[in-house]
DODOLUM-147630 format. One line per field, with one value per residue (C-alpha): residue number from 1; x, y, z. Coordinates in nm, 4 decimals, decimal comma, padded with zeros to 6 digits. Layout:
<zafis>
num: c(NUM  ...)
x: c(X  ...)
y: c(Y  ...)
z: c(Z  ...)
</zafis>
This chain:
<zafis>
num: c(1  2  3  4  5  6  7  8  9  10  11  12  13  14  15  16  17  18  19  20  21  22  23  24  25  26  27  28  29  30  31  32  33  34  35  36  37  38  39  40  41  42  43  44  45  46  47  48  49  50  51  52  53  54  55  56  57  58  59  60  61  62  63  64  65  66  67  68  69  70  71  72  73  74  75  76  77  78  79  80  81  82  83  84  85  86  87  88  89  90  91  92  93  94  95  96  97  98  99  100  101  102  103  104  105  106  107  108  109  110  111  112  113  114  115  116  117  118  119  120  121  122  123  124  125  126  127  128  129  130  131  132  133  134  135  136  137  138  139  140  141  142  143  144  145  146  147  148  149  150  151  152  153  154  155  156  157  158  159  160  161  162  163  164  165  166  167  168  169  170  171  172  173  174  175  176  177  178  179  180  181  182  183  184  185  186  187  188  189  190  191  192  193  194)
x: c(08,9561  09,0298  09,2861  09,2887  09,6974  09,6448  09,4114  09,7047  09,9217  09,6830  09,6557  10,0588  10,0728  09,7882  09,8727  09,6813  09,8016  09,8707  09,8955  10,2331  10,3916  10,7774  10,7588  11,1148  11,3905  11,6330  11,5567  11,3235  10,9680  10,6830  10,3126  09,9961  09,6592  09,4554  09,2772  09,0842  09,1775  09,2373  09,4428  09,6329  09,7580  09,8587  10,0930  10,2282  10,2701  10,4745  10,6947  10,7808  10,8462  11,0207  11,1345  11,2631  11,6131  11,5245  11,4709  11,1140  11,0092  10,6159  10,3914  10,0603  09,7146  09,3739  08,9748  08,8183  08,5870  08,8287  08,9128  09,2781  09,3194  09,3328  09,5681  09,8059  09,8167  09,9047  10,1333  10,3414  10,5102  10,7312  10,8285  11,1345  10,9158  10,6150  10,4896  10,1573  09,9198  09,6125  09,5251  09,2619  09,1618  08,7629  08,7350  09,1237  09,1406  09,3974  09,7412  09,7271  09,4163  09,6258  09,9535  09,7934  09,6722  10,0920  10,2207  10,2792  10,3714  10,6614  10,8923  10,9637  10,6194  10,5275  10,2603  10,1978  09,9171  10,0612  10,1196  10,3950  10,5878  10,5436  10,6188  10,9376  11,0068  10,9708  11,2343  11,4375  11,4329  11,5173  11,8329  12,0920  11,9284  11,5622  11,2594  10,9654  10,6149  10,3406  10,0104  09,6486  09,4472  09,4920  09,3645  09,7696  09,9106  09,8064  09,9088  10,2771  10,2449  10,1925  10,5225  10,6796  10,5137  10,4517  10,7322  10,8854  11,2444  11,5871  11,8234  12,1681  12,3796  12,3483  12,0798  11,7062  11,7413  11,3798  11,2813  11,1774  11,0058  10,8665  11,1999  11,4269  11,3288  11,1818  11,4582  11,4297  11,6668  11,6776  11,7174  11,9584  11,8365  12,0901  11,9260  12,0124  11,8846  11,5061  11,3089  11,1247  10,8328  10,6737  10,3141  10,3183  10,5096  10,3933  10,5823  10,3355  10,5486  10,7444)
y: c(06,6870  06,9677  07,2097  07,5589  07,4848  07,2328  07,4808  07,7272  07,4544  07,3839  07,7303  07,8180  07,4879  07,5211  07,5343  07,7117  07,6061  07,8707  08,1437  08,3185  07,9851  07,9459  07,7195  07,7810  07,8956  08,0053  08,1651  08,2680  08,2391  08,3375  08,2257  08,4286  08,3394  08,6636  08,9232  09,1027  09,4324  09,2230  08,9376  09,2337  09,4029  09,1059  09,0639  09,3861  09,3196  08,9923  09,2069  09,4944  09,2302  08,9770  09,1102  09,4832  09,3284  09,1932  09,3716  09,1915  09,1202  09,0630  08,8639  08,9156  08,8453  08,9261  08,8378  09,0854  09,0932  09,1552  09,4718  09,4408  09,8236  09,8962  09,5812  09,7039  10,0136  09,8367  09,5681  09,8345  10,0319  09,7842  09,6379  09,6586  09,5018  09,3871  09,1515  09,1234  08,8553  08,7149  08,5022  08,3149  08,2780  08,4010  08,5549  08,6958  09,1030  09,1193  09,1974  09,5504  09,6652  09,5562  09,7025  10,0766  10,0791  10,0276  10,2750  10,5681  10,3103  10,1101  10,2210  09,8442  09,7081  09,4333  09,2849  08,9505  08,7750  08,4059  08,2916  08,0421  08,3401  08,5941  08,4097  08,3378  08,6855  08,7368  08,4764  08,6642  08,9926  08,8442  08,9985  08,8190  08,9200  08,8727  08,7533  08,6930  08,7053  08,5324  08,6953  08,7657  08,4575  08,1422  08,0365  08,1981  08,0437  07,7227  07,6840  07,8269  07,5823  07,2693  07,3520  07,3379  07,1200  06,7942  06,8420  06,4926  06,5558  06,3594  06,3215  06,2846  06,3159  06,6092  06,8067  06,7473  06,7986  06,9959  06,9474  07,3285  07,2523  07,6272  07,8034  07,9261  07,9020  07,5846  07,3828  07,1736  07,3577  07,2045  07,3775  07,2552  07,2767  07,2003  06,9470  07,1634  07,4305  07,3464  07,1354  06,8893  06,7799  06,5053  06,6204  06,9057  06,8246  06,5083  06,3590  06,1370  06,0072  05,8759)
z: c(14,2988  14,1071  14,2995  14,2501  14,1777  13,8946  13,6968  13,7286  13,5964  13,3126  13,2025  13,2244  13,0050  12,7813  12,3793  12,1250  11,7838  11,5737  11,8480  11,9058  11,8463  11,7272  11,4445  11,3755  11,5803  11,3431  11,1826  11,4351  11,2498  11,4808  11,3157  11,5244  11,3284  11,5604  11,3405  11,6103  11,8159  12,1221  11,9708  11,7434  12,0367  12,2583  11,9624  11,9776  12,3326  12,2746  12,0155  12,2945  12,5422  12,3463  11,9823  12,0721  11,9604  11,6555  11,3408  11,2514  10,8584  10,9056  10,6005  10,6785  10,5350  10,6868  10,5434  10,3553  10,6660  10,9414  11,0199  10,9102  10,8878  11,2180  11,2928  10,9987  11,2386  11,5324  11,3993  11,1491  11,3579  11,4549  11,1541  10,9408  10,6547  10,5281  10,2965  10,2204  10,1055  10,0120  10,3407  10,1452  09,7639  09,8179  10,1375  10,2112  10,1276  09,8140  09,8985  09,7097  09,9219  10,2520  10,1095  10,0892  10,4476  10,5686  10,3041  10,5637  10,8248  10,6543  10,3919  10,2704  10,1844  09,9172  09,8205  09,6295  09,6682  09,5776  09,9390  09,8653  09,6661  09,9420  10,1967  10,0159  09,9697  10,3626  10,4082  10,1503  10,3503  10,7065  10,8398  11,0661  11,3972  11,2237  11,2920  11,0602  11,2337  10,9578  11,0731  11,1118  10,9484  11,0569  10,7201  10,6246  10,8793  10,8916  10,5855  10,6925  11,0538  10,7645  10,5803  10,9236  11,1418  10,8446  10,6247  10,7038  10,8527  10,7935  11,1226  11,1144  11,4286  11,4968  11,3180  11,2027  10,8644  10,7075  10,3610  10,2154  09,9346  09,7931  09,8923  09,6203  09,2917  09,1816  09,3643  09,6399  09,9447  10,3102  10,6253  10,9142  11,2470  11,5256  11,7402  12,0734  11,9452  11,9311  12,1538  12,0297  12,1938  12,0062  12,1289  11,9150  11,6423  11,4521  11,1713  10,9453  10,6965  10,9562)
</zafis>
Protein backbone atom coordinates (compact mmCIF):
# COMPACT_ATOMS: atom_id res chain seq x y z
CA UNK A 1 0.00 0.00 0.00
CA UNK A 2 0.77 3.29 -0.83
CA UNK A 3 0.67 5.66 2.41
CA UNK A 4 -0.17 9.08 2.22
CA UNK A 5 3.48 9.46 4.30
CA UNK A 6 5.64 7.67 1.70
CA UNK A 7 4.33 9.99 -1.20
CA UNK A 8 5.45 12.88 1.07
CA UNK A 9 8.72 11.12 1.36
CA UNK A 10 8.94 10.63 -2.38
CA UNK A 11 8.27 14.11 -3.23
CA UNK A 12 10.77 15.77 -0.39
CA UNK A 13 13.29 13.24 -2.11
CA UNK A 14 12.47 13.48 -5.64
CA UNK A 15 15.47 14.80 -8.12
CA UNK A 16 15.04 16.68 -11.21
CA UNK A 17 18.32 16.80 -13.06
CA UNK A 18 19.22 19.97 -14.07
CA UNK A 19 16.84 21.92 -11.70
CA UNK A 20 18.36 24.17 -8.98
CA UNK A 21 20.97 21.52 -8.55
CA UNK A 22 24.62 22.30 -6.95
CA UNK A 23 26.94 20.83 -9.32
CA UNK A 24 29.73 22.36 -7.48
CA UNK A 25 30.11 23.54 -4.08
CA UNK A 26 32.95 25.70 -4.24
CA UNK A 27 32.84 27.44 -5.88
CA UNK A 28 29.28 27.27 -5.44
CA UNK A 29 27.92 26.67 -9.18
CA UNK A 30 24.13 26.40 -9.25
CA UNK A 31 22.82 24.94 -12.97
CA UNK A 32 18.59 25.63 -13.36
CA UNK A 33 17.63 24.54 -17.08
CA UNK A 34 13.68 26.57 -16.51
CA UNK A 35 12.87 29.17 -19.21
CA UNK A 36 9.25 29.77 -18.34
CA UNK A 37 7.59 32.57 -16.03
CA UNK A 38 6.86 29.96 -13.42
CA UNK A 39 10.20 28.10 -13.36
CA UNK A 40 11.98 31.88 -13.69
CA UNK A 41 10.56 33.02 -10.58
CA UNK A 42 10.92 29.89 -8.39
CA UNK A 43 14.55 30.75 -9.11
CA UNK A 44 14.38 34.04 -7.97
CA UNK A 45 12.75 32.62 -5.04
CA UNK A 46 15.66 30.13 -4.30
CA UNK A 47 18.12 33.29 -4.72
CA UNK A 48 16.11 35.49 -1.91
CA UNK A 49 15.95 32.53 0.26
CA UNK A 50 19.24 31.01 -0.20
CA UNK A 51 21.82 33.43 -2.14
CA UNK A 52 20.98 37.01 -0.45
CA UNK A 53 24.71 36.60 0.92
CA UNK A 54 26.35 35.89 -2.03
CA UNK A 55 27.28 38.23 -4.67
CA UNK A 56 25.83 35.97 -7.76
CA UNK A 57 27.69 36.05 -11.45
CA UNK A 58 24.74 34.52 -13.69
CA UNK A 59 25.62 32.91 -17.56
CA UNK A 60 22.57 32.48 -19.10
CA UNK A 61 21.17 31.41 -22.48
CA UNK A 62 17.52 31.04 -23.52
CA UNK A 63 15.78 29.69 -27.25
CA UNK A 64 14.97 32.15 -29.58
CA UNK A 65 11.39 30.93 -28.73
CA UNK A 66 11.27 31.37 -25.04
CA UNK A 67 10.36 34.34 -23.75
CA UNK A 68 13.77 35.13 -22.21
CA UNK A 69 12.95 38.88 -21.93
CA UNK A 70 10.81 38.77 -19.31
CA UNK A 71 13.10 36.14 -17.36
CA UNK A 72 16.20 38.55 -17.97
CA UNK A 73 13.80 40.90 -15.94
CA UNK A 74 13.24 38.69 -13.23
CA UNK A 75 16.59 36.99 -12.87
CA UNK A 76 18.74 40.59 -13.28
CA UNK A 77 18.04 42.30 -10.50
CA UNK A 78 19.87 40.21 -8.44
CA UNK A 79 22.88 39.80 -10.15
CA UNK A 80 26.32 41.20 -9.76
CA UNK A 81 26.99 39.95 -13.42
CA UNK A 82 25.95 38.52 -16.40
CA UNK A 83 27.22 36.60 -19.08
CA UNK A 84 25.37 35.79 -21.83
CA UNK A 85 25.22 33.03 -24.38
CA UNK A 86 24.03 31.26 -27.16
CA UNK A 87 22.10 28.24 -25.35
CA UNK A 88 22.00 26.38 -28.63
CA UNK A 89 23.70 26.76 -32.18
CA UNK A 90 20.08 26.91 -34.32
CA UNK A 91 17.44 27.50 -32.02
CA UNK A 92 19.34 29.50 -28.86
CA UNK A 93 18.63 33.59 -29.18
CA UNK A 94 22.33 35.09 -29.87
CA UNK A 95 24.06 36.38 -26.95
CA UNK A 96 23.93 40.14 -28.30
CA UNK A 97 20.02 40.01 -28.67
CA UNK A 98 19.90 38.62 -24.86
CA UNK A 99 22.65 41.08 -23.73
CA UNK A 100 20.38 44.31 -24.75
CA UNK A 101 17.33 43.17 -22.83
CA UNK A 102 19.81 43.31 -19.20
CA UNK A 103 21.52 46.58 -20.24
CA UNK A 104 19.41 48.83 -17.76
CA UNK A 105 19.35 45.95 -15.31
CA UNK A 106 23.14 45.13 -14.80
CA UNK A 107 26.04 47.34 -15.22
CA UNK A 108 28.53 44.24 -15.85
CA UNK A 109 27.01 42.41 -18.81
CA UNK A 110 28.86 40.29 -21.56
CA UNK A 111 28.00 38.54 -24.11
CA UNK A 112 29.81 35.72 -26.12
CA UNK A 113 28.12 33.35 -27.74
CA UNK A 114 30.92 30.42 -27.66
CA UNK A 115 29.54 28.57 -24.60
CA UNK A 116 32.80 27.00 -23.48
CA UNK A 117 34.42 30.74 -23.58
CA UNK A 118 31.59 32.35 -21.67
CA UNK A 119 31.20 30.14 -19.34
CA UNK A 120 34.85 30.61 -18.66
CA UNK A 121 34.48 34.16 -18.39
CA UNK A 122 31.67 33.59 -15.63
CA UNK A 123 34.16 31.60 -13.69
CA UNK A 124 36.58 34.46 -14.22
CA UNK A 125 34.25 37.05 -12.58
CA UNK A 126 33.20 34.95 -9.41
CA UNK A 127 34.17 36.76 -6.27
CA UNK A 128 35.27 35.08 -2.95
CA UNK A 129 31.74 34.84 -1.47
CA UNK A 130 30.30 34.02 -5.20
CA UNK A 131 28.08 32.06 -6.71
CA UNK A 132 27.56 31.42 -10.41
CA UNK A 133 23.93 30.33 -11.38
CA UNK A 134 24.18 28.78 -15.34
CA UNK A 135 20.55 29.30 -16.55
CA UNK A 136 17.46 29.07 -18.59
CA UNK A 137 18.01 26.13 -21.28
CA UNK A 138 18.71 22.99 -20.32
CA UNK A 139 20.18 22.55 -23.75
CA UNK A 140 23.16 25.20 -21.75
CA UNK A 141 23.15 23.42 -18.97
CA UNK A 142 23.37 20.14 -19.71
CA UNK A 143 26.10 20.76 -21.38
CA UNK A 144 27.65 22.65 -18.10
CA UNK A 145 26.03 19.37 -15.69
CA UNK A 146 28.44 17.03 -18.37
CA UNK A 147 31.67 19.00 -17.57
CA UNK A 148 30.78 18.35 -13.95
CA UNK A 149 28.97 15.39 -13.49
CA UNK A 150 31.39 12.92 -16.29
CA UNK A 151 34.60 14.54 -16.10
CA UNK A 152 36.38 11.38 -14.67
CA UNK A 153 37.87 12.40 -11.17
CA UNK A 154 41.36 11.45 -9.47
CA UNK A 155 41.21 10.79 -5.46
CA UNK A 156 43.88 11.23 -3.29
CA UNK A 157 43.40 11.20 0.48
CA UNK A 158 41.80 13.73 0.93
CA UNK A 159 40.28 15.45 -2.08
CA UNK A 160 38.47 14.35 -5.42
CA UNK A 161 40.60 15.76 -7.72
CA UNK A 162 38.28 17.21 -11.17
CA UNK A 163 39.83 17.40 -14.46
CA UNK A 164 38.70 21.13 -16.06
CA UNK A 165 39.41 20.73 -19.34
CA UNK A 166 38.02 24.31 -21.14
CA UNK A 167 39.26 26.46 -18.13
CA UNK A 168 42.14 28.80 -18.64
CA UNK A 169 43.50 29.17 -21.78
CA UNK A 170 44.15 26.13 -23.72
CA UNK A 171 45.71 24.38 -20.63
CA UNK A 172 44.52 21.66 -18.83
CA UNK A 173 43.79 23.16 -14.89
CA UNK A 174 42.16 20.82 -12.13
CA UNK A 175 39.97 21.76 -9.41
CA UNK A 176 40.37 20.42 -5.71
CA UNK A 177 37.40 19.52 -3.98
CA UNK A 178 37.80 18.66 -0.26
CA UNK A 179 36.15 15.38 0.18
CA UNK A 180 34.05 16.78 3.36
CA UNK A 181 33.02 19.34 1.68
CA UNK A 182 30.64 17.74 -0.93
CA UNK A 183 28.56 14.76 -0.64
CA UNK A 184 28.78 12.35 -2.90
CA UNK A 185 26.04 10.26 -3.61
CA UNK A 186 26.92 7.79 -6.20
CA UNK A 187 23.20 7.78 -7.57
CA UNK A 188 23.58 11.01 -9.02
CA UNK A 189 26.88 11.35 -9.87
CA UNK A 190 28.24 8.58 -12.22
CA UNK A 191 31.80 8.29 -13.18
CA UNK A 192 32.11 6.22 -16.60
CA UNK A 193 35.59 6.08 -17.15
CA UNK A 194 35.86 4.63 -13.97
Amino acid sequence: DITDKSIKEGFENAFIPGRLEAVSENPLVIIDGGHNEGCITALKNYIEENLKDKSITALLGFMKDKDYESAIKIIAPYCKSIVFTRADDLRGESAENLSVCARKLCSSIYAENDRKKSFRKAMSLLSEDGALLCAGSFYLISEIREYFYWAPPFFDKNNIIYPLSFVGKGFLFFKKVNICQQRLNTDKMKFPFI
